[in-house]
C-alpha positions as CSV (number, residue, x, y, z in Angstrom):
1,X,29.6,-14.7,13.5
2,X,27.1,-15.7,11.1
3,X,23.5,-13.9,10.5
4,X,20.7,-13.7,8.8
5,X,19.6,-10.8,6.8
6,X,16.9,-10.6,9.8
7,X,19.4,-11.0,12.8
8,X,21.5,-8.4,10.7
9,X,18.6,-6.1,10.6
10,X,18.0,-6.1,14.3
11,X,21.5,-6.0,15.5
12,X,21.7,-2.6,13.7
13,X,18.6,-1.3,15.9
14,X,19.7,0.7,18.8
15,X,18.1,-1.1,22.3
16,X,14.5,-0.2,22.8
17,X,13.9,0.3,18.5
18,X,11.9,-2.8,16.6
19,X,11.1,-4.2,13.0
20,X,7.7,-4.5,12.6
21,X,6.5,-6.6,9.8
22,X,2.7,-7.6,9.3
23,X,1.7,-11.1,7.6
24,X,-1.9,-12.5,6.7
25,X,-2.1,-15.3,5.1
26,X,-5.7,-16.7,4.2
27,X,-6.8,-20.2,2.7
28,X,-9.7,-22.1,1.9
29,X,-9.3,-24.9,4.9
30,X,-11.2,-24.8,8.2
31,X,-8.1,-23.6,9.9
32,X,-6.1,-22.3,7.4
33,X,-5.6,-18.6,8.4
34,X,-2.4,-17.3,10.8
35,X,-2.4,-14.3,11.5
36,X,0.6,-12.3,13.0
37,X,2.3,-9.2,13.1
38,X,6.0,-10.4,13.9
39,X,8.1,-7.9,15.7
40,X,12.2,-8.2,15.6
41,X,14.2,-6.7,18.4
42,X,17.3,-6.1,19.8
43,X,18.0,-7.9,23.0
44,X,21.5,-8.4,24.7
45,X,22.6,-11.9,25.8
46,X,26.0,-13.5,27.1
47,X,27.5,-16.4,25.2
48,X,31.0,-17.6,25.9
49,X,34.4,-16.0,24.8
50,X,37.8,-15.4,26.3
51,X,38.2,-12.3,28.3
52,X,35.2,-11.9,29.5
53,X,33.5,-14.1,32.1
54,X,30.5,-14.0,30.7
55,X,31.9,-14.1,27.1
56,X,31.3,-11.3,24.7
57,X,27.6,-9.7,23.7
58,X,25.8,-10.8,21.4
59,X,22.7,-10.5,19.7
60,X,18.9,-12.6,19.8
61,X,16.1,-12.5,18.3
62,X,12.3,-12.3,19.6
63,X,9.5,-13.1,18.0
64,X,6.1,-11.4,19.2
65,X,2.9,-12.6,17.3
66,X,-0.4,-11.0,18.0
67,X,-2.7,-14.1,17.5
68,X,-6.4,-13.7,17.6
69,X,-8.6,-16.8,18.2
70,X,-12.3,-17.6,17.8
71,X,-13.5,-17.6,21.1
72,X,-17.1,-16.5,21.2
73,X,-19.7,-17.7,18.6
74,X,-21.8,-14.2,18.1
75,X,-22.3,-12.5,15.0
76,X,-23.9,-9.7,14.2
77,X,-24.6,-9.3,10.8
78,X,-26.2,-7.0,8.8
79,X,-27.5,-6.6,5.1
80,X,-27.7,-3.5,3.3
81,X,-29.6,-3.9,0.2
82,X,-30.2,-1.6,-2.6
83,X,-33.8,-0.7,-3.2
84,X,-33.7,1.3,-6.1
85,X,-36.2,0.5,-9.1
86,X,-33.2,-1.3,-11.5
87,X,-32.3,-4.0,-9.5
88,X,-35.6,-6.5,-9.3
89,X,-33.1,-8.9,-10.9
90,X,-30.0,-8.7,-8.4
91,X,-33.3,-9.1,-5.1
92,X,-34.7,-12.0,-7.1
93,X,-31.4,-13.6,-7.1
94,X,-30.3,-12.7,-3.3
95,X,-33.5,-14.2,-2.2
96,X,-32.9,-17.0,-4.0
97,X,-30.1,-17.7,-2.5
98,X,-30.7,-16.5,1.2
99,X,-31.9,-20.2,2.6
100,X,-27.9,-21.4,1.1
101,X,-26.5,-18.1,3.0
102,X,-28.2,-18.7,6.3
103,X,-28.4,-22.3,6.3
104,X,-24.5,-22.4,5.7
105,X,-24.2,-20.4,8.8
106,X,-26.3,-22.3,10.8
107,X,-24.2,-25.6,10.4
108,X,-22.0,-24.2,13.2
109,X,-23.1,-22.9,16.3
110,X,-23.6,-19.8,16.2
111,X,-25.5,-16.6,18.0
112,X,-26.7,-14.6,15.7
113,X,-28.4,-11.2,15.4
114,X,-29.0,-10.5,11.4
115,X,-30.9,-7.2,10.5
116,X,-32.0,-5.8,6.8
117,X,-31.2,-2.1,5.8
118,X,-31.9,-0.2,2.5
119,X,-29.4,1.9,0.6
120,X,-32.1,4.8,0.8
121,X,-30.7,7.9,2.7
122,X,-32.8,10.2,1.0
123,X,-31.6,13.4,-1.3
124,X,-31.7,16.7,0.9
125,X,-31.5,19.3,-1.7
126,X,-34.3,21.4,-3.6
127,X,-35.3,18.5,-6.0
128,X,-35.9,15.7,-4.1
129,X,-39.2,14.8,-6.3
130,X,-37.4,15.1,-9.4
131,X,-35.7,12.3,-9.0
132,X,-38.1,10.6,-7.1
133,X,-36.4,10.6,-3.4
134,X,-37.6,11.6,-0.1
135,X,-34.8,14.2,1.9
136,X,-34.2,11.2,4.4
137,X,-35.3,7.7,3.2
138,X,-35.1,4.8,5.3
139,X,-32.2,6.6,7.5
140,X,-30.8,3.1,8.0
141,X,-33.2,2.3,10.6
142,X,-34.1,-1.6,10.1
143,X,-36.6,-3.4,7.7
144,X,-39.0,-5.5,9.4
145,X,-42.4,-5.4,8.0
146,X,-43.2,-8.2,5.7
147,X,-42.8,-7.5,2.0
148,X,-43.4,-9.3,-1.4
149,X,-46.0,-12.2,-1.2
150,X,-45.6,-12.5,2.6
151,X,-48.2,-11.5,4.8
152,X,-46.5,-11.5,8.2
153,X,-42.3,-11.8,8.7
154,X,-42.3,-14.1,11.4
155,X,-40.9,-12.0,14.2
156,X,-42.0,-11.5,17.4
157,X,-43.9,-8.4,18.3
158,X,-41.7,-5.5,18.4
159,X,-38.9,-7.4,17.3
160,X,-36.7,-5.1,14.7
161,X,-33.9,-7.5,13.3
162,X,-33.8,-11.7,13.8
163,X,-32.1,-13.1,16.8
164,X,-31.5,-16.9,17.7
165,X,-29.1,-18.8,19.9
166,X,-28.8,-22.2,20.7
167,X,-32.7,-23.3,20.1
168,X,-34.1,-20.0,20.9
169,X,-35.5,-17.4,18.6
170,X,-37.7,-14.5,18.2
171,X,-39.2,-15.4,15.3
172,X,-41.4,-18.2,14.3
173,X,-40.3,-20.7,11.2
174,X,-37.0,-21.1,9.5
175,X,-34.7,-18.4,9.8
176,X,-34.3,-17.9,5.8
177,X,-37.7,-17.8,5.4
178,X,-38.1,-15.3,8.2
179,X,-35.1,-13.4,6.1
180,X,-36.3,-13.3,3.0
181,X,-39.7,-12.1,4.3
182,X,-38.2,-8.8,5.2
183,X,-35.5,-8.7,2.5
184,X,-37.3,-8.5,-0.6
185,X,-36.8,-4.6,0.0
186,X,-38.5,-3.3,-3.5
187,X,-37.5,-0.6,-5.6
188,X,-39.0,2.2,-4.7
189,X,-35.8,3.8,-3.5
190,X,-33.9,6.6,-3.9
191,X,-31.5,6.4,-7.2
192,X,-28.5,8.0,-5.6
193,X,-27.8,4.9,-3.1
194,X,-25.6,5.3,-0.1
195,X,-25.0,1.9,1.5
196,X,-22.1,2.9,3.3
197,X,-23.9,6.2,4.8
198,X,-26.5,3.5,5.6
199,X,-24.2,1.3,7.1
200,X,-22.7,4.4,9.4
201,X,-25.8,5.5,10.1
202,X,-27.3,2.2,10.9
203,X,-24.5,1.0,13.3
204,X,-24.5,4.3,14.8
205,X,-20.8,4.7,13.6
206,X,-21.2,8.2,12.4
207,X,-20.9,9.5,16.0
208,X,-25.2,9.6,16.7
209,X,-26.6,6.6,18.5
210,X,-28.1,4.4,16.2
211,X,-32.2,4.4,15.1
212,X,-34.2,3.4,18.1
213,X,-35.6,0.8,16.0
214,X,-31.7,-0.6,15.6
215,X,-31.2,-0.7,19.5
216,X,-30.0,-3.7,21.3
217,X,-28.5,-5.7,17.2
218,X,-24.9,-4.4,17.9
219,X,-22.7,-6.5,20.8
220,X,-19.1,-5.0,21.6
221,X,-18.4,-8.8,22.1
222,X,-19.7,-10.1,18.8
223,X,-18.1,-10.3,15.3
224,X,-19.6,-7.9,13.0
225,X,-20.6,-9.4,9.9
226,X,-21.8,-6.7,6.4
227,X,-23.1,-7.9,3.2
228,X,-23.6,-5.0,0.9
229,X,-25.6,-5.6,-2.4
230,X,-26.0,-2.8,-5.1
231,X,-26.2,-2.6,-8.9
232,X,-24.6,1.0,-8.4
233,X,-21.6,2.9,-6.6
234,X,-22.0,4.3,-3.1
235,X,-23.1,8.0,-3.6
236,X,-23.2,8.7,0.4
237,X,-22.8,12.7,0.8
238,X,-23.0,14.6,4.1
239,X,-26.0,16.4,4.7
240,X,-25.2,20.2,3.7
241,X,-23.9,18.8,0.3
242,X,-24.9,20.2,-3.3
243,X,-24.7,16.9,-5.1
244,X,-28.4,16.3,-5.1
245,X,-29.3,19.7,-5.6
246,X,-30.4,21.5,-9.4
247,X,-29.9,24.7,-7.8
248,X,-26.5,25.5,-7.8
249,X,-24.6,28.7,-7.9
250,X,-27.7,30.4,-9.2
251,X,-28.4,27.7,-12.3
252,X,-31.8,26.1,-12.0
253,X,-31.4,24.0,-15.1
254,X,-31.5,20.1,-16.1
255,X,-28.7,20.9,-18.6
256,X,-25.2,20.8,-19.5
257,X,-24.9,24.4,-18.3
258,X,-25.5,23.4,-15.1
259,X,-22.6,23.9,-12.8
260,X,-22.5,20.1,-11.3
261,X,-24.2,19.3,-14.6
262,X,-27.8,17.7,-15.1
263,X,-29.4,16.5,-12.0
264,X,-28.7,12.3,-12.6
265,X,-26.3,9.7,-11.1
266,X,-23.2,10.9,-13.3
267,X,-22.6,13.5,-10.4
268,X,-21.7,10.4,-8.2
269,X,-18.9,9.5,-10.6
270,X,-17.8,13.1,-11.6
271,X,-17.7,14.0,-7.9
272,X,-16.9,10.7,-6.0
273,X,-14.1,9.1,-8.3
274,X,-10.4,10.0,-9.2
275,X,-9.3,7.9,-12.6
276,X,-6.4,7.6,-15.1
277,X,-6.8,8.6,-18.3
278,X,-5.4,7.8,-22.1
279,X,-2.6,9.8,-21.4
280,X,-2.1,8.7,-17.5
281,X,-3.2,11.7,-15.9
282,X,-5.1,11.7,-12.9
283,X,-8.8,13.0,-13.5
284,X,-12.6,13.1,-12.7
285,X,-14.7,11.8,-14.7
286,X,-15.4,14.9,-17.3
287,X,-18.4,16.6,-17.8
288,X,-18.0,17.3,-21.4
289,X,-16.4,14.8,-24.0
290,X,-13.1,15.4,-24.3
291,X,-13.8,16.8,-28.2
292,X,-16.7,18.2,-27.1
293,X,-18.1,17.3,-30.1
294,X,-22.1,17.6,-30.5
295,X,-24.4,16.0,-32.7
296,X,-22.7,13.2,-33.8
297,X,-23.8,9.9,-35.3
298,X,-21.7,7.7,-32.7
299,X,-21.5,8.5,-29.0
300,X,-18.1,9.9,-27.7
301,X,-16.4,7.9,-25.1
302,X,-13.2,8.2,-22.6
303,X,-12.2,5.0,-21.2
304,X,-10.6,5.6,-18.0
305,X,-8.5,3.3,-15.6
306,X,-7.3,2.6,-12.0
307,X,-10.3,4.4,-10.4
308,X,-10.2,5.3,-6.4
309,X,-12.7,7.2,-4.6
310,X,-12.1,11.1,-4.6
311,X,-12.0,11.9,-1.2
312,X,-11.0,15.5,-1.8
313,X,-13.9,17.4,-3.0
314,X,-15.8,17.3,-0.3
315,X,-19.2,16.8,-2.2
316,X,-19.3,12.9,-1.3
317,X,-18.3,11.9,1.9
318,X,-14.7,10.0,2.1
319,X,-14.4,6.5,2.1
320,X,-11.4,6.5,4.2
321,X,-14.2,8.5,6.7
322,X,-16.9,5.3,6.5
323,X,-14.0,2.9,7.1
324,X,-12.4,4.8,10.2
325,X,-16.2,4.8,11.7
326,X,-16.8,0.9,11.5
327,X,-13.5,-0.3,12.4
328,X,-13.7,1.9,15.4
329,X,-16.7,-0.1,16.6
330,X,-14.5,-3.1,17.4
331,X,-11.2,-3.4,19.9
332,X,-10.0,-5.5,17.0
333,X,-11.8,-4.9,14.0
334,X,-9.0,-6.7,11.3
335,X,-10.3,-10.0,12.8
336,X,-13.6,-9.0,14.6
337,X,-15.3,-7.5,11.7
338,X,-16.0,-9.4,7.8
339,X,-17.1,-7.7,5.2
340,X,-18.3,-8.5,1.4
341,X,-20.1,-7.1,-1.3
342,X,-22.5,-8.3,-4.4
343,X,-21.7,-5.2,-7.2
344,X,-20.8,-4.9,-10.6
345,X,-16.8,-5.0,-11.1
346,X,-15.0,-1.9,-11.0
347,X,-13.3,-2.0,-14.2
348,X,-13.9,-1.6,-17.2
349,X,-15.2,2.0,-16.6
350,X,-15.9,3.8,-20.0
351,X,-17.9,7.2,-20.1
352,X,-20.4,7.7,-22.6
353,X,-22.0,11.0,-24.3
354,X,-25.8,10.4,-25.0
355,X,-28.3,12.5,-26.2
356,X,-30.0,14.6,-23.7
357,X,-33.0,12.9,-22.0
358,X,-35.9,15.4,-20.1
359,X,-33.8,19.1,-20.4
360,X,-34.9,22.3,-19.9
361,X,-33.1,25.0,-22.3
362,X,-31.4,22.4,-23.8
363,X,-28.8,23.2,-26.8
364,X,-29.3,21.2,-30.2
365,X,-27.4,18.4,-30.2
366,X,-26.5,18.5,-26.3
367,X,-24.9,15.7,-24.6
368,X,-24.9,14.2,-21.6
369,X,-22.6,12.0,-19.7
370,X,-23.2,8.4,-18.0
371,X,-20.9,5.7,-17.2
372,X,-21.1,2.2,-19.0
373,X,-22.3,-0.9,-17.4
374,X,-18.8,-2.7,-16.4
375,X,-21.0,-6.0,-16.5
376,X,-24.8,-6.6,-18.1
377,X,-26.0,-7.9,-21.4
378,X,-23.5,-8.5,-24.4
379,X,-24.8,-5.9,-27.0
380,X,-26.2,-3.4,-25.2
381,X,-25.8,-0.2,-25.9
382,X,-25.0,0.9,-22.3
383,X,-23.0,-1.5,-21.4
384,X,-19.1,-1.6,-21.6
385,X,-18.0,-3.6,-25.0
386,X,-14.7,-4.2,-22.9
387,X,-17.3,-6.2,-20.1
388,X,-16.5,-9.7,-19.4
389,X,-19.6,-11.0,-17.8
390,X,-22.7,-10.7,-19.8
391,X,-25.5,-12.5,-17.8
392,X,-28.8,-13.3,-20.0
393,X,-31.0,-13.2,-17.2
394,X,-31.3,-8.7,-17.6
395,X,-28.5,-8.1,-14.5
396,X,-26.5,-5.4,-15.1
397,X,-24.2,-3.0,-12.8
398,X,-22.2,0.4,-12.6
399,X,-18.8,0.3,-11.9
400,X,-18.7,-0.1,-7.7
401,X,-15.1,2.0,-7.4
402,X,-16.1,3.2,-3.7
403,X,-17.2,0.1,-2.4
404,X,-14.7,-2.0,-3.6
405,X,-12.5,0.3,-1.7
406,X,-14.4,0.1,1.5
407,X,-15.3,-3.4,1.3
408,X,-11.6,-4.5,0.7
409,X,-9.6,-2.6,3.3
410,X,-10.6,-5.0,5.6
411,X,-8.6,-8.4,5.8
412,X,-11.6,-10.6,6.0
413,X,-13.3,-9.4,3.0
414,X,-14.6,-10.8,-0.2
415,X,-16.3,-9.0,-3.4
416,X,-18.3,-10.8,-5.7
417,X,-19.8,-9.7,-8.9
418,X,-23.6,-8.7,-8.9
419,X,-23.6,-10.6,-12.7
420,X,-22.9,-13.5,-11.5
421,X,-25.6,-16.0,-12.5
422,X,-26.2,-17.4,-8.9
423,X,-25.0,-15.8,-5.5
424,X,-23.9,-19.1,-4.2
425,X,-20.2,-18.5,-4.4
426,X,-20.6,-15.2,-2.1
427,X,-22.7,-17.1,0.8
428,X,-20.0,-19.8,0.8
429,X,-17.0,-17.3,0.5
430,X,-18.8,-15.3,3.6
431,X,-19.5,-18.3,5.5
432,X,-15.9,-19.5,4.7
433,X,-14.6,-15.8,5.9
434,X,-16.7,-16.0,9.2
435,X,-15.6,-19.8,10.1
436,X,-12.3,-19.6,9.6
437,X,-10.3,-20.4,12.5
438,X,-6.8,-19.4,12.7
439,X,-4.0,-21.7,13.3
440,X,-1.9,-21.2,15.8
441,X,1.5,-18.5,15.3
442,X,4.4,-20.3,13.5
443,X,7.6,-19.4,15.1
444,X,10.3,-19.1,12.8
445,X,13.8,-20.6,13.7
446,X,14.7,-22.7,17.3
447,X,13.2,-21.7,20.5
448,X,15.4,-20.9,23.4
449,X,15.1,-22.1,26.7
450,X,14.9,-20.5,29.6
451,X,16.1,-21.6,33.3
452,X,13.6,-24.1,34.0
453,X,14.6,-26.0,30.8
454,X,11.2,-24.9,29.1
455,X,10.9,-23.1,25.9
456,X,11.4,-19.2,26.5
457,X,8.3,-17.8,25.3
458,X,6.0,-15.8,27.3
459,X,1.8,-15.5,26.2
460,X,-1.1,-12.6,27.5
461,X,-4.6,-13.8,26.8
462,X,-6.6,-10.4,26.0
463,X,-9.8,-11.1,27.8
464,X,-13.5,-9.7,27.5
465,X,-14.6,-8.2,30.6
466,X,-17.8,-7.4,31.7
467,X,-18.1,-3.6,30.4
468,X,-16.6,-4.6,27.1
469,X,-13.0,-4.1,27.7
470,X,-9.5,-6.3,27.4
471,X,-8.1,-7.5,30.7
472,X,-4.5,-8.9,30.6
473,X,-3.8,-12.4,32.0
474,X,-0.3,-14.1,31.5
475,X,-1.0,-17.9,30.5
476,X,1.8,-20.3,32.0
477,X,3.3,-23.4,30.3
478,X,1.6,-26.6,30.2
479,X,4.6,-28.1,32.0
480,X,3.9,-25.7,34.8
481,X,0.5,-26.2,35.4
482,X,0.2,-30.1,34.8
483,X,-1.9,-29.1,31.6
484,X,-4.7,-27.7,33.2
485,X,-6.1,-25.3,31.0
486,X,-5.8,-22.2,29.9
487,X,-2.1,-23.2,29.4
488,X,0.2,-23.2,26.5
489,X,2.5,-25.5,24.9
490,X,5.3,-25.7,22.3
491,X,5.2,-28.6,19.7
492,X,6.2,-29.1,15.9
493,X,3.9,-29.6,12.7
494,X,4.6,-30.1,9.5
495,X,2.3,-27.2,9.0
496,X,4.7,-24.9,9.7
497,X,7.6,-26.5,7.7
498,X,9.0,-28.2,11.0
499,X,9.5,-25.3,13.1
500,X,8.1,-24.9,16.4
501,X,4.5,-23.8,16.6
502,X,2.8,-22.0,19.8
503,X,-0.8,-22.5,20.5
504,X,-3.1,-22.0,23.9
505,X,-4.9,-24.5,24.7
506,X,-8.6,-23.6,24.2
507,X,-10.6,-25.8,25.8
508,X,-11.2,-23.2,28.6
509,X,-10.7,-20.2,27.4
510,X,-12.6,-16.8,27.0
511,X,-10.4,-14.5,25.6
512,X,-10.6,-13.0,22.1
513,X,-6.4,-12.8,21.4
514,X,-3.4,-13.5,22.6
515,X,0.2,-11.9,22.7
516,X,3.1,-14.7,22.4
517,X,6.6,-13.6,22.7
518,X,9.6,-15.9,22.1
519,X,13.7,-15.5,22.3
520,X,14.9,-17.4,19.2
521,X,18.5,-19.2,19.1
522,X,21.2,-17.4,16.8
523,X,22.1,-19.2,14.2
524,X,25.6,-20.8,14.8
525,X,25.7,-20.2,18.3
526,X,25.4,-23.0,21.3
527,X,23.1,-21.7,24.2
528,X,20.5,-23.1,26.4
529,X,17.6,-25.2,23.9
530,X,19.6,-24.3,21.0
């Protein structure tokens, strides 16, 4: 009999073995994301035939669709904001736009905590003061006290981060304002920034409970929401590493001869990203110019391509490591937790060789490395000629190879440039991200029926209980329950190119996702529905 290449597929499995397939498909519309992971299995039926009374065996299909809803209206979300001295520009822009960002979010009613963070984690080595860092920083405890030209923040006494639901808050004024009053961080940072440390560190997701000042933002219920914004890579290194340190393997120099090289933010690129180079072979950004030519008029370069994070040196901590803590915070963290970032584009990444700037024991005509601007001023001499955003208004950014990474291996994620002449376009791509409702699964091909002459599909609501955890409850049809909700039902839209499409009823329901499980008709064959 006839098949499809995926009824072919799963008549080939042996009983018990699946297909598993995942499919996200995100649009601009209010409810214009499904998400599904469709499942294929093998699953023995009768249809008729002579010599047997029950006909010969053959084989259906099932469809199984794990379908998560918006179903609570909490968000927790959390800023982390580079506070370094360069980026006056990229904080005069995100307060700008703040009142847009929160306002936006505000149009639909939601509970939300929202909490401010530095990038500072400190430098723990032996030159902290050179390069102007304390050994911890901020230690992503929260930002609270008023900064810039405001002379309180609005919160409440005691009150660490902003919280407000239906009517009630903690603070007094608008909520932007009351942002913006503790978000206008400075830049009296450390240089080597570590959002994503931060970001561990302040969610407690590094395996330590979080600052005492951070206690009582995170809810095991709530979406998580992060907006990182940095002119620079993340540089995050676990605390025994040498990255920060002049002192290494007996060389106490701010030179060349250095064994990690002079003490600046080069390290983060020669020891925290893998590249391509000329030739296609897989390197670190080099210390030396390929040449190693000295003295010369022009500055070397080495353009470089298709940068990742190096998560194999062990002198910055792994990316995959910061992404395995925070989705481990949520049960469901591919639709529970949205992520974006304000930072400079990750390509083009060019290194430089500049003459030596503050040396000890320098050599004549020594060189030092540094990576081109991938966005900033058109002209200037440190930033990328292959850059194709050149903002007048004195932005610039590093190549951000490690947060891009982070930031996009989760599905409800969106990375903006830091050169972008407003920061409109990220708030409304967030806000878009976190309102988003998903339609309902689209089930491929003609629902069978089962014995009650109702479409054979079966759906589990995964509800929130009390302590945090899922509880299973089956949902019966519509039919069955005279459409008293929570119920499901089975209906067409063009939406789904004519084919049937599942949803759950959700005017009384509490759970965050659902399980929905159909037998699909066989092409060419007769049987109950089909």
């Amino acid at each position: 009999m006839p098949r499809t290449e995926e009824h072919a597929l799963a008549a080939r499995q042996e009983p018990g073995e699946h297909i598993a397939m995942v499919r996200t498909m995100v649009g601009s519309g209010a409810r214009s994301r499904r998400l599904g992971a469709i499942v294929l299995g093998a699953v023995a039926l009768g249809c008729g035939g002579a010599g047997n009374p029950m006909g010969p065996s053959r084989v259906s299909v099932t469809q199984s669709f794990n379908y998560a809803i918006k179903v609570n209206n909490e968000l927790d979300l959390l800023f982390v904001i580079d506070d370094q001295a360069s980026t006056s520009e990229v904080q005069s822009k995100l307060y700008a736009q703040l009142p847009l960002f929160m306002n936006a979010l505000e149009t639909t009613p939601t509970d939300l905590h929202v909490a401010v963070v530095t990038t500072d984690m400190g430098a723990p080595g032996d030159s902290t003061s050179s390069v102007g860092c304390t050994r911890t920083g901020d230690a992503g405890a929260f930002k609270s006290a008023p900064t810039g030209t405001c002379t309180a923040s609005g919160l409440e006494g005691g009150a660490t981060f902003l919280a407000a639901s239906q009517g009630t808050t903690n603070f007094t004024g608008a909520l932007a304002t009351t942002l913006q009053c503790i978000s206008n961080v400075g830049g009296k940072g450390c240089g080597f920034v570590q959002p994503l440390a931060a970001l561990d560190r302040a969610l407690g997701a590094d395996g330590s409970p979080p600052p005492a000042a951070n206690a009582g933002f995170l809810r095991p219920e709530a979406y998580l929401g992060i907006v990182i914004v940095s002119d620079e890579d993340d540089c995050s290194a676990p605390p025994d590493t040498q990255l920060y340190s002049l002192d290494v393997g007996g060389s106490n120099q701010q030179n060349i001869a250095n064994a990690l090289g002079p003490i600046s933010t080069y390290r983060c690129n020669q020891f925290g990203h893998l590249c391509k180079d000329p030739s296609g072979a897989l390197i670190a950004p080099p210390l030396e110019p390929p040449s190693n030519v000295m003295g010369t008029a022009a500055a070397p370069t080495l353009d470089l391509t298709d940068c990742t994070s190096n998560d194999t040196n062990g002198l910055l901590t792994p990316v995959s490591q910061f992404i395995s803590d925070i989705k481990a915070l949520k049960p469901d963290p591919d639709n529970q937790i949205l992520v974006a970032a304000i930072v400079a584009p990750a390509a083009p990444y060019t290194v430089a060789w500049v003459p030596e700037s503050g040396g000890q024991n320098t050599q004549p005509g020594e060189l030092w490395p540094e990576v081109m601007h991938s966005c900033g001023a058109s002209g200037s001499d440190d930033v990328n000629p292959q850059a194709t955003m050149n903002p007048t208004d004195g932005t610039f950014g590093d190549p951000a190879v490690r947060i891009s990474q982070f930031v996009t291996s989760f599905p409800n994620s969106v990375v903006t440039s830091v050169c972008d002449a407003s920061y409109a376009g990220a708030a409304q791509a967030f806000v878009s991200q976190s309102s988003v409702a998903p339609l309902p699964p689209c089930v491929g091909g003609t629902i069978q029926n089962n014995a009650q002459g109702l479409p054979d599909c079966a759906v589990t609501a995964h509800m929130w209980g009390a302590n945090g955890t899922y509880t299973d409850v089956a949902y019966q049809n519509c039919a069955l329950t005279g459409s008293t909700p929570p119920c499901w039902s089975a209906r067409t839209d063009t939406s789904c190119a004519g084919t049937a499409l599942m949803f759950v009823d959700a005017t009384a329901v509490t759970s965050a996702s659902y399980t929905v499980t159909c037998s699909i008709c066989e092409p060419g064959v007769t049987g109950p529905g089909c």
